[in-house]
C-alpha positions in Angstrom: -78.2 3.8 -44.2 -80.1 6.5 -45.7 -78.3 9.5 -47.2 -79.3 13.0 -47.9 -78.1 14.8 -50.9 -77.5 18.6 -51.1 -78.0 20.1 -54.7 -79.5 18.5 -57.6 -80.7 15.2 -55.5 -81.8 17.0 -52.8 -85.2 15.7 -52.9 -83.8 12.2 -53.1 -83.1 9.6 -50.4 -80.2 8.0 -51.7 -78.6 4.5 -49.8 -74.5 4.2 -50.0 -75.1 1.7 -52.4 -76.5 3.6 -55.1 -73.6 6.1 -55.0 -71.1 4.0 -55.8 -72.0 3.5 -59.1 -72.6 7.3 -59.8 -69.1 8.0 -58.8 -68.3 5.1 -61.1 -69.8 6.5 -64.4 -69.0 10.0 -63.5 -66.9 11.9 -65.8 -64.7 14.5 -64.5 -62.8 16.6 -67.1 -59.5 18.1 -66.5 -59.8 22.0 -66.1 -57.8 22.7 -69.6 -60.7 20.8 -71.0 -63.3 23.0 -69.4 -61.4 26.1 -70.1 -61.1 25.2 -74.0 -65.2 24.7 -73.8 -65.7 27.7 -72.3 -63.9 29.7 -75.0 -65.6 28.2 -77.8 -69.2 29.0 -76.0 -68.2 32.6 -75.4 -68.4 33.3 -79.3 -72.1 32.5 -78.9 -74.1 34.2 -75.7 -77.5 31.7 -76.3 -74.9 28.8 -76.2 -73.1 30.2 -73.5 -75.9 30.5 -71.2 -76.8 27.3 -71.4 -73.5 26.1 -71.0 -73.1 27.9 -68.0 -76.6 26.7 -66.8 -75.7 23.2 -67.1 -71.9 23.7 -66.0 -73.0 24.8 -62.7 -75.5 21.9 -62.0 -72.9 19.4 -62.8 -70.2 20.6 -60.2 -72.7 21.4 -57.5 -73.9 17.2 -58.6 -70.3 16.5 -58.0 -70.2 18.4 -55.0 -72.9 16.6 -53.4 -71.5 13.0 -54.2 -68.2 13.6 -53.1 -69.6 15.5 -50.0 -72.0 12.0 -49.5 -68.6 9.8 -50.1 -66.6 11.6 -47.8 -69.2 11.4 -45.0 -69.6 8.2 -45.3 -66.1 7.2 -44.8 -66.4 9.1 -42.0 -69.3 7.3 -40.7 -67.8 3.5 -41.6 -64.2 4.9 -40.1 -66.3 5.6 -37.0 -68.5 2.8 -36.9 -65.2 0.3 -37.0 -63.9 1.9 -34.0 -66.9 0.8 -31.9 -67.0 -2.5 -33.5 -63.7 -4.4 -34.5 -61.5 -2.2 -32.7 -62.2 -2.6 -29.2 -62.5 -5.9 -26.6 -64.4 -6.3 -23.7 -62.5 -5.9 -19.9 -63.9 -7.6 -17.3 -65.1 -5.0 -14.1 -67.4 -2.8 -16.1 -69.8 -2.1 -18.9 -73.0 -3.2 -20.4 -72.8 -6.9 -19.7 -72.4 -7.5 -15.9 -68.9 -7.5 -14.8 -66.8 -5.9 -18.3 -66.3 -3.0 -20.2 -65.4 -1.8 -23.6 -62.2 -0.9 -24.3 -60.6 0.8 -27.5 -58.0 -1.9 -29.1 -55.3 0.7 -28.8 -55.9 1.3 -25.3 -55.3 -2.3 -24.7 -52.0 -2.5 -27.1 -51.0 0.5 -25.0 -51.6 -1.2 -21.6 -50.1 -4.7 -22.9 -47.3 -2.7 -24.0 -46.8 -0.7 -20.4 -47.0 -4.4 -19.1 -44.5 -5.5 -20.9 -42.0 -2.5 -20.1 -42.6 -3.0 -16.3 -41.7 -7.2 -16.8 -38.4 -6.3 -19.1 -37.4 -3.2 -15.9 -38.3 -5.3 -13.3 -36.3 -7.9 -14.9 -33.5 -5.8 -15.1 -33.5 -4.5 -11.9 -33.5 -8.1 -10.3 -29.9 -9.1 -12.9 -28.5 -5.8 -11.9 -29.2 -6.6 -7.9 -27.9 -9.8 -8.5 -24.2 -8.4 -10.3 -24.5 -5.9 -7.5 -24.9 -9.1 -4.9 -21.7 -11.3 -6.8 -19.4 -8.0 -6.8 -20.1 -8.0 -3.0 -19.2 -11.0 -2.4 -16.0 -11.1 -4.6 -14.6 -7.9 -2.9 -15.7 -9.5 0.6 -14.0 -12.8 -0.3 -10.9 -10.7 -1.8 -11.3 -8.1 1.0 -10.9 -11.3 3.8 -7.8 -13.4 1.8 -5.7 -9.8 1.7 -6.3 -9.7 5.9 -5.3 -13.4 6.4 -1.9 -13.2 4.1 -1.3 -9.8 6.0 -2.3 -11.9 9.3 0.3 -14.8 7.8 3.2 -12.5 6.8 3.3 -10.6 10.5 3.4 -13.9 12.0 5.9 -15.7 9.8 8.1 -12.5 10.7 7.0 -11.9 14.1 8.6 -16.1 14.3 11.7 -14.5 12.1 12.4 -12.0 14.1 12.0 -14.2 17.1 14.4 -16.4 15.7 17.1 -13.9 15.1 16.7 -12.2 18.7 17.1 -15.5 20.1 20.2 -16.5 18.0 21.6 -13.0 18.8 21.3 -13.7 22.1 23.0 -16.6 22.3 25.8 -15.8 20.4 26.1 -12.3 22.5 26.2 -14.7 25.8 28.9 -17.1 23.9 31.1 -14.1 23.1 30.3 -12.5 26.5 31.7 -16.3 27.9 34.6 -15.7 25.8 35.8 -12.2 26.8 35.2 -13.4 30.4 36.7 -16.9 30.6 39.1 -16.7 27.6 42.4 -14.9 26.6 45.1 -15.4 23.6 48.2 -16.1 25.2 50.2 -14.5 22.0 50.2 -17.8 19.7 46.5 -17.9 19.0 45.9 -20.5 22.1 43.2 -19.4 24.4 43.8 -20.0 28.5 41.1 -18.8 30.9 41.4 -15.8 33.6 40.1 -13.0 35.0 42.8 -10.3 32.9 41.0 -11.4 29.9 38.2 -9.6 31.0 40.5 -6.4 32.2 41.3 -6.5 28.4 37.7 -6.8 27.2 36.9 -3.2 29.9 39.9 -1.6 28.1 39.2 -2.1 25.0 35.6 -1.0 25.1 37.4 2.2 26.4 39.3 2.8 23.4 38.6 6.8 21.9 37.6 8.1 25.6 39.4 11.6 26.0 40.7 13.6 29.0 40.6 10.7 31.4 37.9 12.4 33.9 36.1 9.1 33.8 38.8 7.5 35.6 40.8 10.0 38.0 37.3 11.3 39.2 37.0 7.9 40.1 40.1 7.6 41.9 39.7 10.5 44.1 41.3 14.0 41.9 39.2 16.5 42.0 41.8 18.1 38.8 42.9 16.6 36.1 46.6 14.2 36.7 48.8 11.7 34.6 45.8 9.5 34.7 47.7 6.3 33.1 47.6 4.1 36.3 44.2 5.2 37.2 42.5 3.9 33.7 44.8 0.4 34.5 43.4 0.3 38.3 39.6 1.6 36.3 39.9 -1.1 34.6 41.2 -4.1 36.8 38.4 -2.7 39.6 36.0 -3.3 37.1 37.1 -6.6 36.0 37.1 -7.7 40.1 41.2 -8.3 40.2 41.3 -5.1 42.7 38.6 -7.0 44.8 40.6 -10.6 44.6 43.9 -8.2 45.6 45.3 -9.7 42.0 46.2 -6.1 41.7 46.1 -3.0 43.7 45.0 0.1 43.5 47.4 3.0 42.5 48.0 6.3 40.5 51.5 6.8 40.4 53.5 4.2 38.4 56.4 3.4 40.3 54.2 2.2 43.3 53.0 -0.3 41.3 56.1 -1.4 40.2 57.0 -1.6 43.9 53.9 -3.7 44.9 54.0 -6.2 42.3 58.2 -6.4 43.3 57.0 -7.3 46.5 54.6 -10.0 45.2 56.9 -11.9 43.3 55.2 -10.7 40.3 57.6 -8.5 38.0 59.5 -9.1 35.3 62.6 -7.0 34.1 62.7 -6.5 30.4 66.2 -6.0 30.4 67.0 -9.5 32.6 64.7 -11.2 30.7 65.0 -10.0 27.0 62.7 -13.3 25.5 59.6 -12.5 28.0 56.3 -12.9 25.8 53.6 -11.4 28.1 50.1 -12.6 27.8 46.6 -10.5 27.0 45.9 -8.5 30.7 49.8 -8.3 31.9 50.7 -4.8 32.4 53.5 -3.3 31.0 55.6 -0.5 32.4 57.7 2.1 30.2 60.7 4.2 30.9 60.5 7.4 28.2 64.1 8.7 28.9 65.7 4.7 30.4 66.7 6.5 33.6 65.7 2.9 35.4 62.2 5.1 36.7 58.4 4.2 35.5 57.0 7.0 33.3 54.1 4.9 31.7 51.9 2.2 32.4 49.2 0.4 30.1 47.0 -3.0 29.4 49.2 -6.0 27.1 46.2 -6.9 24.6 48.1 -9.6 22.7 51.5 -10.2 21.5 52.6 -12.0 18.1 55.0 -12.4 16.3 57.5 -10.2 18.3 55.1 -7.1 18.3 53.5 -6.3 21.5 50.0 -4.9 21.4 48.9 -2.7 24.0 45.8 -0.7 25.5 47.0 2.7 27.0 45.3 5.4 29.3 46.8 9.2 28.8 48.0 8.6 25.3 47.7 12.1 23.7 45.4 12.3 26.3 43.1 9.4 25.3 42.6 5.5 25.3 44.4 4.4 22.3 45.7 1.0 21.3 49.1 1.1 20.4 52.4 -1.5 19.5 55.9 -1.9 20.1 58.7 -4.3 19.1 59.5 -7.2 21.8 63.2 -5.9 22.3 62.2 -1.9 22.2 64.6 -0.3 25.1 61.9 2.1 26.3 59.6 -1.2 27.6 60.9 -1.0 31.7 59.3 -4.5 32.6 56.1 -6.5 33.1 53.4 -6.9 36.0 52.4 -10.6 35.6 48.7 -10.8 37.1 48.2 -15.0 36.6 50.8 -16.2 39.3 49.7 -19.8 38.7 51.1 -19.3 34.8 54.1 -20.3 34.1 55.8 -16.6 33.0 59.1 -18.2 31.5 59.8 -20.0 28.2 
């Protein structure tokens, strides 16, 4: 490669080898030197023109080597880049079929390459976590609706169960009220005046007694005693079976169940332990005359227990000794029990 000099060599063609050893032998003094040598040759103005002569050709000398080495950095820096620094891509160029490519253009493009295989890589691990999640909550999502599913029918059976045993046991205790009565000792006897007991008793707390005179036939309000015992005795079907009539006034029913063969006089018969549904009869002031009439529930132990209409103007359960004077007598409704001890 040929070379041309500016300055001193100007007229020279130089080669890039013969500069190197120029630069080599060149000797470039520090600028305190120079300024020291250029204070001695100002004492002497021959000496000093010539050492300004000669000072000048040497840096414009210098000026044209390092101007030559520079540009031919340049031109090896530039002729590397067309050379070692590029590789050949198939599709284009000066053979058929490639192309030229600068090295860093194809560090860059291997590098964009490998970017796009590490995302895509990522974005297939992420689909696949996003894939498992979906399948754990679906999974989850499915066992939470079968336990539900098993709980409602393990208590749907529950509750089955307990309708079904309430059932039963609200038929056997029905049975009971309706076919069985305490006669007193804790013995139980069948008959229909259980039940009477049973209407009365689920009567206990009414108040004012419309229920039952309305029912009789009042259209006002009345002693309404004997029409809660008839109430309940129409209710329990004795009225029906003529076990015991129908009345509102106390002494008739005293008089019908005379009649019958049925009563029992508390003073003649002092040791009479009535049974649950007899009716008992009470004389307030013992003038020998009815003034009351209720429902025996039980009796034990010498206390009798009774169900009463029109007491303080309500159903109220109430008791009484065995041998109180104001108890008139009894209306025995079982005439196939045997009434004496």
């Amino acid at each position: 490669m040929d070379i041309k000099v500016r300055g001193k060599y100007e007229d020279k063609s130089l080669k890039l080898k013969d500069i190197r050893p120029l630069l080599k032998n060149m000797r470039i003094k520090s600028k305190s030197d120079q300024n020291d040598e250029e204070n001695e040759n100002r004492q002497n103005p021959q000496n000093y023109a010539e050492y300004k002569a000669s000072t000048t050709g040497k840096k414009a000398a210098e000026k044209s080597i390092l101007a030559v080495t520079f540009s031919a950095k340049r031109l090896k820096i530039k002729g590397n880049q067309h050379t070692s620094s590029t590789y050949v891509e198939p599709g284009e160029g000066p053979v058929s079929g490639s192309k030229v490519v600068p090295l860093w253009a194809k560090k860059q493009k291997e590098k964009k390459a490998a970017q796009t295989a590490v995302a895509t890589r990522q974005h297939a691990a992420q689909q696949t976590v996003i894939q498992i999640k979906r399948q754990q909550r679906r999974r989850k999502r499915n066992y939470q609706i079968k336990r539900i599913k098993n709980q409602m029918r393990n208590q749907t059976i529950v509750s089955s169960s307990v309708v079904l045993l309430a059932m039963v046991l609200f038929v056997f205790t029905l049975s009971m009220f309706l076919f069985l009565a305490d006669d007193g000792d804790g013995n139980l006897e069948a008959g229909q005046p259980a039940l009477m007991v049973s209407v009365a008793k689920a009567q206990i707390g009414t108040e004012d007694g419309e229920k039952y005179w309305s029912w009789y036939g009042f259209d006002e309000q009345v002693d309404w005693c004997a029409c809660f015992v008839s109430w309940c005795a129409n209710e329990a079907g004795l009225i029906e079976e003529g076990a015991v009539p129908m009345f509102a006034e106390v002494n008739e029913g005293i008089r019908w169940f005379r009649e019958q063969g049925r009563w029992i006089d508390a003073a003649e018969e002092p040791d009479f332990r009535p049974t649950p549904g007899t009716l008992i009869f009470f004389d307030w002031d013992t003038d020998s005359n009815a003034d009351h009439v209720g429902i025996v529930e039980r009796c034990k132990k010498g206390i009798i227990y009774t169900i009463e209409g029109n007491s303080n103007d309500s159903v109220l359960s109430n008791y009484y000794t065995q041998d109180n004077n104001i108890i008139l007598g009894f209306a025995i409704i079982n005439v196939n029990k045997k009434i004496f001890n």
